[in-house]
C-alpha positions in Angstrom: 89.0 90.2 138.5 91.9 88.8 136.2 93.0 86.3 139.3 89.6 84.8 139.3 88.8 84.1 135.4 88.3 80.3 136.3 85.9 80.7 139.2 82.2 80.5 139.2 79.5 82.8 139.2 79.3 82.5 142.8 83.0 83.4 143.4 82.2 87.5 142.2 80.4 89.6 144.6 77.9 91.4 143.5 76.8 94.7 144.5 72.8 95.8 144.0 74.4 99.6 145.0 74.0 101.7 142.0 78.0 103.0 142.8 78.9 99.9 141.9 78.8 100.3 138.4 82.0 102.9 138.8 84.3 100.4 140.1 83.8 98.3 136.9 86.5 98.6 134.1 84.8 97.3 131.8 81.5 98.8 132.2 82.7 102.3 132.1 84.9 101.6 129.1 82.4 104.1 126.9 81.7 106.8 129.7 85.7 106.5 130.5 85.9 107.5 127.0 83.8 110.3 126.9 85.3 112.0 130.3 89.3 111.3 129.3 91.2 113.1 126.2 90.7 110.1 123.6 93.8 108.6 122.1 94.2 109.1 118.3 93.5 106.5 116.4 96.6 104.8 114.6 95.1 103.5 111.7 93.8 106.9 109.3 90.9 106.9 106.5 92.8 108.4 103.5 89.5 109.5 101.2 90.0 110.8 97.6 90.0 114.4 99.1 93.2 113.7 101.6 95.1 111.1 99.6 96.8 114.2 98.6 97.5 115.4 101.7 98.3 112.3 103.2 101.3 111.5 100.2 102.4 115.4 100.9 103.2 114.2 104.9 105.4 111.9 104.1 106.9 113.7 101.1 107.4 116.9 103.7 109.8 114.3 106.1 112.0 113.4 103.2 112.5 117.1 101.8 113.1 118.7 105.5 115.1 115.9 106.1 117.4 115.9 103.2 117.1 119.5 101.3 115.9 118.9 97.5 112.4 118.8 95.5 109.7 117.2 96.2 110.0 115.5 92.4 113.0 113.6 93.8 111.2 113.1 97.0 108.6 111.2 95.8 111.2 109.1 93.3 113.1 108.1 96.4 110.1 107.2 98.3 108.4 105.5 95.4 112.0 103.3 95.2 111.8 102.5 98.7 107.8 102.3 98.6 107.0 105.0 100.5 108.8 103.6 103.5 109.9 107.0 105.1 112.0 105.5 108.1 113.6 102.7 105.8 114.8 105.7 103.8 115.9 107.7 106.6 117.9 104.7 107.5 119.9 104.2 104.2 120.8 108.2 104.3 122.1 107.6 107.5 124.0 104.4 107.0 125.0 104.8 103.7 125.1 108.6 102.6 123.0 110.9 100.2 125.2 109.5 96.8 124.3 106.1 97.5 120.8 106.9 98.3 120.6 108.6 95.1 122.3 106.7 92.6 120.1 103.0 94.0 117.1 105.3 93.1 118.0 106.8 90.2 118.3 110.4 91.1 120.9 112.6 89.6 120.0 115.8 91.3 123.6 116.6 92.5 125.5 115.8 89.3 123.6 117.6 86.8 121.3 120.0 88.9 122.3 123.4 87.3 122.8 122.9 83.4 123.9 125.5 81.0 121.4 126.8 78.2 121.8 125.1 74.8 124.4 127.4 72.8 123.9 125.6 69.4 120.8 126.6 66.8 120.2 122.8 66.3 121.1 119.6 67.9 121.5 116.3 66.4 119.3 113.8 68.5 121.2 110.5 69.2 117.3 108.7 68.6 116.1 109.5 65.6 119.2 110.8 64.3 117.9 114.5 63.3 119.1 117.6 63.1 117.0 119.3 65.9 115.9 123.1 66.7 118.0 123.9 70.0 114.5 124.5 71.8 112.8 121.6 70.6 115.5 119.7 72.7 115.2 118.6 76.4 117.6 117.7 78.9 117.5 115.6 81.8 118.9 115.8 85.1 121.5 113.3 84.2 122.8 115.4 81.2 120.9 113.2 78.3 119.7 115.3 75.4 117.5 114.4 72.8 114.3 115.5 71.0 110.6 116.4 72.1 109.0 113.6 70.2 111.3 111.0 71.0 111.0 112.0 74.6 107.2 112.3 74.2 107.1 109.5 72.3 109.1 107.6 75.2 106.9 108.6 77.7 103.4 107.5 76.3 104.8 103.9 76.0 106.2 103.7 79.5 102.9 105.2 80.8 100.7 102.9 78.5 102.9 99.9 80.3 102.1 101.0 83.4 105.6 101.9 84.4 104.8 105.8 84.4 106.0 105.7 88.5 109.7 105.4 87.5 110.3 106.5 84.1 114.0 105.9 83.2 116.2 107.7 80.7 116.6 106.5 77.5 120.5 107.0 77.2 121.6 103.6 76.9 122.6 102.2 80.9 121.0 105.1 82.5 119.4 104.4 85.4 118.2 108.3 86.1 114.4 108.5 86.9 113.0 111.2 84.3 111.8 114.8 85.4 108.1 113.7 86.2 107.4 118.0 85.2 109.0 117.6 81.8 107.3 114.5 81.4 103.9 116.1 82.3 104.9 118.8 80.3 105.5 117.2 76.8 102.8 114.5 77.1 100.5 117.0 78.3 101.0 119.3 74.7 99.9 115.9 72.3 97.9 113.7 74.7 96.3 115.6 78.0 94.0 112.5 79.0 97.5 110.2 79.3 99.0 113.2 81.0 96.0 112.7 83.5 96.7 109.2 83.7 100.4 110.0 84.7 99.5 112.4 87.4 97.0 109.8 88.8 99.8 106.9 88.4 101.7 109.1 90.9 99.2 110.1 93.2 97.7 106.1 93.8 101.5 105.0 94.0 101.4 105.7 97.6 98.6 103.3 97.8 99.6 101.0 95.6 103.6 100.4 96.6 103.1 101.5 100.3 102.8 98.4 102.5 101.4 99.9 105.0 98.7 102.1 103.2 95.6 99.8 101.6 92.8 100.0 99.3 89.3 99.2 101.5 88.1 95.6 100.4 84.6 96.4 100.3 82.3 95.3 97.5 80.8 98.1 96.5 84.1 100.1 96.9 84.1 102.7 99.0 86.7 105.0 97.2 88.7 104.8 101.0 92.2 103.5 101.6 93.2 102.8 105.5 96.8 103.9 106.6 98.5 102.5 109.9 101.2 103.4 111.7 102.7 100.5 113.4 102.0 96.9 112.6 100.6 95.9 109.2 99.1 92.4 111.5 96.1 94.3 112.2 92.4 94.6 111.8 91.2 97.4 111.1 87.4 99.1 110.6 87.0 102.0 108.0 85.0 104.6 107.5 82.1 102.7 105.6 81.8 100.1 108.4 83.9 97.4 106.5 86.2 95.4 108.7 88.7 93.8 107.7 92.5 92.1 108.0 94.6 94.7 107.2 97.3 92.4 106.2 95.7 89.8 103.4 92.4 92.4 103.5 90.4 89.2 103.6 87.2 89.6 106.5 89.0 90.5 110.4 89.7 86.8 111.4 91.8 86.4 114.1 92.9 84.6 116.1 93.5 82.7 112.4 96.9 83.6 111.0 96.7 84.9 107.4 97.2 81.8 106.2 95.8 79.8 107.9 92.8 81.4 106.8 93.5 81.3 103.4 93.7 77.7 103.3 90.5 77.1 105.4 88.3 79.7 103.2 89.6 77.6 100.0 89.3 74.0 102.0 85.3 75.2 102.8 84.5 76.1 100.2 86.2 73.1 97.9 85.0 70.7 100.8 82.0 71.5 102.4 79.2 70.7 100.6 81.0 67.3 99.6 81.7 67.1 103.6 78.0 67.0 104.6 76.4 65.0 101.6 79.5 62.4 102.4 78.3 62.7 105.9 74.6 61.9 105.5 74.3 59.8 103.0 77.5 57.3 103.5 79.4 55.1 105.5 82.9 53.8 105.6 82.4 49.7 104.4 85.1 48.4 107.7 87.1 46.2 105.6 88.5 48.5 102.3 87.2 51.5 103.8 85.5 52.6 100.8 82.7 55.2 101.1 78.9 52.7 100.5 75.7 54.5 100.1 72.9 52.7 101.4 69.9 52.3 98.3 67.3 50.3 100.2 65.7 50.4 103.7 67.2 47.3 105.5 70.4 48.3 107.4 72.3 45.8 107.0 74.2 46.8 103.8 77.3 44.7 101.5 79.9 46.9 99.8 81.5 45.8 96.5 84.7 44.2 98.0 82.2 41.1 99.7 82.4 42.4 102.9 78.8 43.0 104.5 78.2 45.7 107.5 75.6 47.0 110.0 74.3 50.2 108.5 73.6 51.5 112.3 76.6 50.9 113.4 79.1 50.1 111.0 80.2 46.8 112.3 81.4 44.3 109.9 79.3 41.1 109.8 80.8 37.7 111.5 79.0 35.3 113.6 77.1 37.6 116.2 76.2 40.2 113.6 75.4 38.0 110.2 72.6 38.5 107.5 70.3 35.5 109.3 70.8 36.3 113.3 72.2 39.5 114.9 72.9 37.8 118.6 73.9 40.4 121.5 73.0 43.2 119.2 74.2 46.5 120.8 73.9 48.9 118.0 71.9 51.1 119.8 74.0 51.4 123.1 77.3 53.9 123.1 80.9 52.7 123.3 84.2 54.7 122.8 85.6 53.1 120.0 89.4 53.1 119.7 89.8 50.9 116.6 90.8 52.7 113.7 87.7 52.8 111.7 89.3 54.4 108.5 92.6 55.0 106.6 94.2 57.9 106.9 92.4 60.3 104.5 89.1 59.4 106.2 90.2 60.2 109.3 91.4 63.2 108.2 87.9 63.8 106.8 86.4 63.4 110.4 88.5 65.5 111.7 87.4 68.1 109.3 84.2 67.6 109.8 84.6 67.9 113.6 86.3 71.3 113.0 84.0 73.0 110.6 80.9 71.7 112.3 81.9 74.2 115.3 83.4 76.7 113.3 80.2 77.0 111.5 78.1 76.8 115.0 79.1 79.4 116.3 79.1 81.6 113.2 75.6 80.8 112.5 75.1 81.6 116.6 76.9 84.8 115.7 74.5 86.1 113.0 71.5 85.2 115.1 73.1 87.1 118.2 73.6 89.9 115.8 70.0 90.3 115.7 70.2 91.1 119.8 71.0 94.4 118.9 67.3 95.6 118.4 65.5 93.9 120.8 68.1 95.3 123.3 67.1 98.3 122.4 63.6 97.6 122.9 64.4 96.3 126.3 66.4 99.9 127.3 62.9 101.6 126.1 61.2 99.7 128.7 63.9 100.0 131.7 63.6 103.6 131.2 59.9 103.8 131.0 59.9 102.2 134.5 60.1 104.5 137.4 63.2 103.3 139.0 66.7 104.4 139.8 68.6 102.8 137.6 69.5 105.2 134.8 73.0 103.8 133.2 72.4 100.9 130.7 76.0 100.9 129.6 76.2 97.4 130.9 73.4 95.6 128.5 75.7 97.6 125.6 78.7 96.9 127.0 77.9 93.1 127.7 76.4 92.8 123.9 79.7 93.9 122.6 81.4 91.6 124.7 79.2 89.1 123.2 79.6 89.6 119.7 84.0 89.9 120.0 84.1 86.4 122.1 81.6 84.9 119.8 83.4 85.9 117.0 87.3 85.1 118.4 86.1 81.7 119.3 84.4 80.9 115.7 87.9 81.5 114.1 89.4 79.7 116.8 88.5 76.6 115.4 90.2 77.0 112.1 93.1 77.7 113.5 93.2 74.7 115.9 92.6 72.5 112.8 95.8 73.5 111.3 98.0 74.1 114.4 97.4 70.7 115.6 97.5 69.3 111.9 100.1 68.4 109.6 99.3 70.7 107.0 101.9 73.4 108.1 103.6 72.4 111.5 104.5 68.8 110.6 108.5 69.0 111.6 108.2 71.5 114.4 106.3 70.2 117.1 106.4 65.7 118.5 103.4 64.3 118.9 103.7 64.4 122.6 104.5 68.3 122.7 101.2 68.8 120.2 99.4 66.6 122.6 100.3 68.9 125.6 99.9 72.0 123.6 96.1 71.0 122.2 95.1 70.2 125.5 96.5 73.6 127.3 94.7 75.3 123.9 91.5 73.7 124.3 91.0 73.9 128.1 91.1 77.3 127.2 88.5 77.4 124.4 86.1 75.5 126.2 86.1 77.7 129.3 85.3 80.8 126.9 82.7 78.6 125.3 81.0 77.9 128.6 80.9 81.7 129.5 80.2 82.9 126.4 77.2 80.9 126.2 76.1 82.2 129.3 76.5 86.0 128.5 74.4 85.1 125.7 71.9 83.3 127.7 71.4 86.4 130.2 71.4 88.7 127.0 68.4 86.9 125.4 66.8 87.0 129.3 63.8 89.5 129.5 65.4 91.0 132.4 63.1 94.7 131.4 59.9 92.6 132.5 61.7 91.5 135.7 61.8 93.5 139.2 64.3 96.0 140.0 66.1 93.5 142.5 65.9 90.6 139.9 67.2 93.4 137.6 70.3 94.5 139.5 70.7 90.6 139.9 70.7 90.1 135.7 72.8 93.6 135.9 76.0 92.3 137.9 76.1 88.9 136.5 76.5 90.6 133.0 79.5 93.1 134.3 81.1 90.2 135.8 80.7 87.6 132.8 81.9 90.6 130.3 85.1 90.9 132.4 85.3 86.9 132.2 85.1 86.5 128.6 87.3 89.5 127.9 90.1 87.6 130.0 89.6 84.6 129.0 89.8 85.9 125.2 92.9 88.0 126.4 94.1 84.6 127.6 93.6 82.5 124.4 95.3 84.8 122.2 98.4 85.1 124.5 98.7 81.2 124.5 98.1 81.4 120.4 101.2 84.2 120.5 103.4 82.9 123.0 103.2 79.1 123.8 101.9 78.2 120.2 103.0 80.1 116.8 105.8 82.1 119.3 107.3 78.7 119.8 107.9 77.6 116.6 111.8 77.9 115.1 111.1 77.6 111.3 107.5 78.6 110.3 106.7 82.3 111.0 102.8 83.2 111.7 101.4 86.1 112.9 97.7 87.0 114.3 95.9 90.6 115.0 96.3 91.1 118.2 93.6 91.1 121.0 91.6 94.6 121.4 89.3 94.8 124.5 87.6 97.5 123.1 87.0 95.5 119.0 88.5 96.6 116.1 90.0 99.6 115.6 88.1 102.4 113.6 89.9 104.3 111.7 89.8 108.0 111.8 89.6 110.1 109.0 93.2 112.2 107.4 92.8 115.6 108.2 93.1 117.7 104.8 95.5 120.7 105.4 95.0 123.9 103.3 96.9 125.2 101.2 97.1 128.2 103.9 98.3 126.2 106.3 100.5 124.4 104.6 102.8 127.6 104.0 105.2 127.7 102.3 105.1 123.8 100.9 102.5 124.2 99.2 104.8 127.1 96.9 106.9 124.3 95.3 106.5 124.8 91.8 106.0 121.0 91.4 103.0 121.0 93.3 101.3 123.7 91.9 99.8 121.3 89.7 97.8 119.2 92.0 95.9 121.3 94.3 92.8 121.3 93.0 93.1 117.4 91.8 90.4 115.1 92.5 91.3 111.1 92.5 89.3 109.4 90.0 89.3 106.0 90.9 85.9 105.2 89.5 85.2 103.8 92.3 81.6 104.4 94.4 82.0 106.9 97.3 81.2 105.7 100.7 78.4 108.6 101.3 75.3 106.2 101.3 76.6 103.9 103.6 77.3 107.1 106.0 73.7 108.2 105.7 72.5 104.9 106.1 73.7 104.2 109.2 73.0 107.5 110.6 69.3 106.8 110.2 69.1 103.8 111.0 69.9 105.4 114.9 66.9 107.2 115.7 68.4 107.8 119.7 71.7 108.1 121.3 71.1 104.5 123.2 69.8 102.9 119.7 73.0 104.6 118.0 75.2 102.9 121.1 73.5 99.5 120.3 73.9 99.6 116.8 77.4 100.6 117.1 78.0 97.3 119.7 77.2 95.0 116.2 80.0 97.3 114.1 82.8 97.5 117.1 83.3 93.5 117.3 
């Protein structure tokens, strides 16, 4: 099937045997699913229940790996933010001293310190004679007072530096003992000592790169973790979708910023864009924007110069105010002249880009509606008496639908600045951008063209047709699936490889290409404190079992039940799912 993405219909055989549908990869990517040992998901829903959990996994590595508390666990990770293997890496290359002193750690200097002998200690803050046990020491052997240590604490934590705490000796880089510091503020101030605990929990949200807060409006409380590459989209729990990497709406095969710029461009531009594009006209001579305020077409602009409304022409002896001889306003030409400066052109341009861009999103929403009537059309396919029972391949083929449709509407942005001179001015001649807009949009074109015809047969009312006819509809929408998912596999390995992966001093990276849609993320198991063992009997963690994250955020609970009932059968729960898998 991959050999023959450029053929025509007619080039696929197709099969009216009900067998046939086995032989199809794509069709049976659902069923293949159900009968093979799934692979876990690599991206994880971390809810306000598992966060906990999910911080304690990587905190786990770093105390097996190098022997000490989880307290200075979690101030190296927090240092290196919350990269576990970068950590492992500076143990191994550079030793546990330097590991400790770039963080801040003093466990091995100070670890075991002798009681206080004297009744009273003079504290190097406030300069009073302390009682012995009114005095705390730190972990880098720095003494002073309760209520200048207490007193140091609320400010750090009222700053927002609470995460890494620092001694107040003067050069002392040691991170402070986050269970004397929950101590002491706790006794004067328990609400900021419940800010401090929640500081440290959401730090491995908040300084982990590749663990993020889900961008949807309501929040859903959820953060998605993933394993591997941060350039991903990812799906979570609530049915938000989203770029993991600028957590902006899934838009690849648009780079990150490439995306930024357009959203900001649209949304500066647009409406200016089509007003400019309806109500005026570039005057040929100075090039100047005219708006037209009275019904005959031929128009004079400010600099003297008078012009054909229709067509833009400037006026001369075949096209003057008293005679227009060998008019041919209404007849098509190519024009090659250069019609406008520079920034007008670049206006066209625009214009040429977003007027796609925004076709097919607009087709996109209206395709989104398929989703229900396909499910009206299964209803009446199975109330026939015939032998076909599978209707993966309408499911199949609307997903296919909706992640072309979608891959090709962001494909336009990204064409308007690869072949631009916003970002790529220096790297590419004119005649290597030449050659590589043609290779790219050879390519878009023949995804348009099938992709229009999935959608065409979708639309089809094949349930009112005969079983042949049926069969007929059934194979051309198996073979135009595995067409458009080749030819989208195709695209984005020409955007990776012959287009951003050949360009030596701009670095851009794109989400990469999932059959199957975005990934969904799978929810953190929460692990007991039974099966935790004998972690969970750090005295340092004692603290936090029964925590609850209150991020005062809205949990994603309604959205769950929502979609739940809005699937009333297993087919109509497949269907809906198509819309939320692109």
């Amino acid at each position: 099937m991959e050999d023959s993405v450029s053929g025509s219909e007619e080039d696929y055989c197709y099969s009216t045997d009900c067998e046939a549908e086995s032989s199809d990869g794509i069709e049976n990517e659902d069923s293949d699913a159900h009968c093979a040992p799934s692979k876990a998901s690599s991206c994880k829903v971390i809810t306000k229940e598992s966060l906990l959990a999910a911080q304690r996994e990587d905190l786990q590595r770093v105390v097996d790996l190098i022997s000490l508390r989880e307290q200075h666990a979690r101030t190296l990770l927090i240092h290196h933010r919350w990269d576990v293997e970068k950590l492992i890496a500076v143990y191994v290359e550079k030793g546990k001293a330097f590991l400790f002193s770039e963080a801040g750690v003093a466990a091995d200097k100070f670890a075991d310190l002798d009681p206080l002998e004297p009744s009273s200690v003079k504290c190097n803050i406030c300069m009073d004679d302390v009682p012995a046990q009114e005095v705390t020491a730190m972990e880098c052997g720095h003494c002073f007072c309760d209520n200048c240590w207490t007193e140091h604490f609320v400010v750090k934590i009222n700053e927002g530096q609470s995460k890494r705490i620092k001694c107040m000796a003067h050069k002392c880089n040691a991170i402070c003992d986050e269970a004397i510091v929950r101590k002491l503020v706790g006794i004067k101030n328990p609400d900021l000592a419940e800010k401090f605990e929640r500081f440290l929990l959401e730090s491995y949200i908040e300084d982990n790169k590749m663990v993020k807060w889900c961008p949807s409006i309501p929040h859903c409380g959820n953060a998605i973790r993933v394993e591997n590459d941060e350039f991903c989209e990812v799906e979570c729990s609530c049915g938000s979708q989203f770029c993991f990497s600028c957590l902006s709406e899934a838009h690849s095969p648009c780079s990150c910023l490439m995306w930024e710029l357009w959203t900001k461009k649209c949304r500066d531009e647009s409406e200016t864009v089509n007003w400019i594009a309806v109500h005026t006209k570039p005057c040929p001579k100075c090039h100047k924007l005219v708006e037209k305020n009275g019904g005959c077409n031929l128009v004079s602009c400010i600099c003297g110069q008078a012009f054909c409304w229709l067509c833009g022409g400037a006026t001369g002896r075949e096209h003057s105010w008293s005679q227009i001889a060998n008019h041919s306003c209404g007849r098509y030409k190519q024009d090659d002249e250069k019609k406008a400066e520079y920034g007008m052109r670049d206006l066209y341009r625009y214009m040429h880009y977003h007027n796609r861009y925004k076709a097919h999103t607009d087709s996109f929403k209206q395709e989104s509606r398929l989703s229900e009537i396909i499910i009206g059309k299964i209803s009446n396919l199975e109330a026939k008496d015939s032998k076909l029972r599978d209707f993966s391949w309408v499911t199949n083929g609307l997903h296919r639908l909706f992640r072309s449709r979608r891959s090709l509407s962001y494909s336009y942005p990204f064409a308007f600045y690869m072949f631009g001179d916003d970002l790529f001015k220096d790297e590419m001649t004119n005649e290597e951008k030449e050659i590589k807009k043609n290779l790219f949009e050879d390519q878009q074109q023949q995804l348009e063209s099938n992709v229009e015809k999935l959608s065409k047969l979708l639309e089809e009312r094949f349930d009112e047709y005969s079983e042949k006819r049926v069969m007929h509809v059934r194979m051309q929408i198996i073979n135009l699936s595995a067409i458009t998912d080749n030819l989208c596999k195709q695209m984005y390995e020409c955007i990776e490889n012959d287009l951003l992966g050949s360009l030596e001093f701009t670095i851009q990276s794109i989400a990469p290409y999932r059959s199957k849609g975005i990934e969904k993320a799978e929810e953190l198991m929460v692990v007991s404190s039974a099966q935790a063992g004998g972690y969970n009997n750090h005295k340092t963690t004692d603290h936090l079992d029964g925590y609850v994250l209150e991020t005062g955020r809205a949990t994603a609970s309604g959205l769950h039940a929502r979609d739940e009932s809005c699937c009333g059968s297993g087919l109509g729960k497949e269907v809906l799912e198509a819309v939320r898998l692109i």
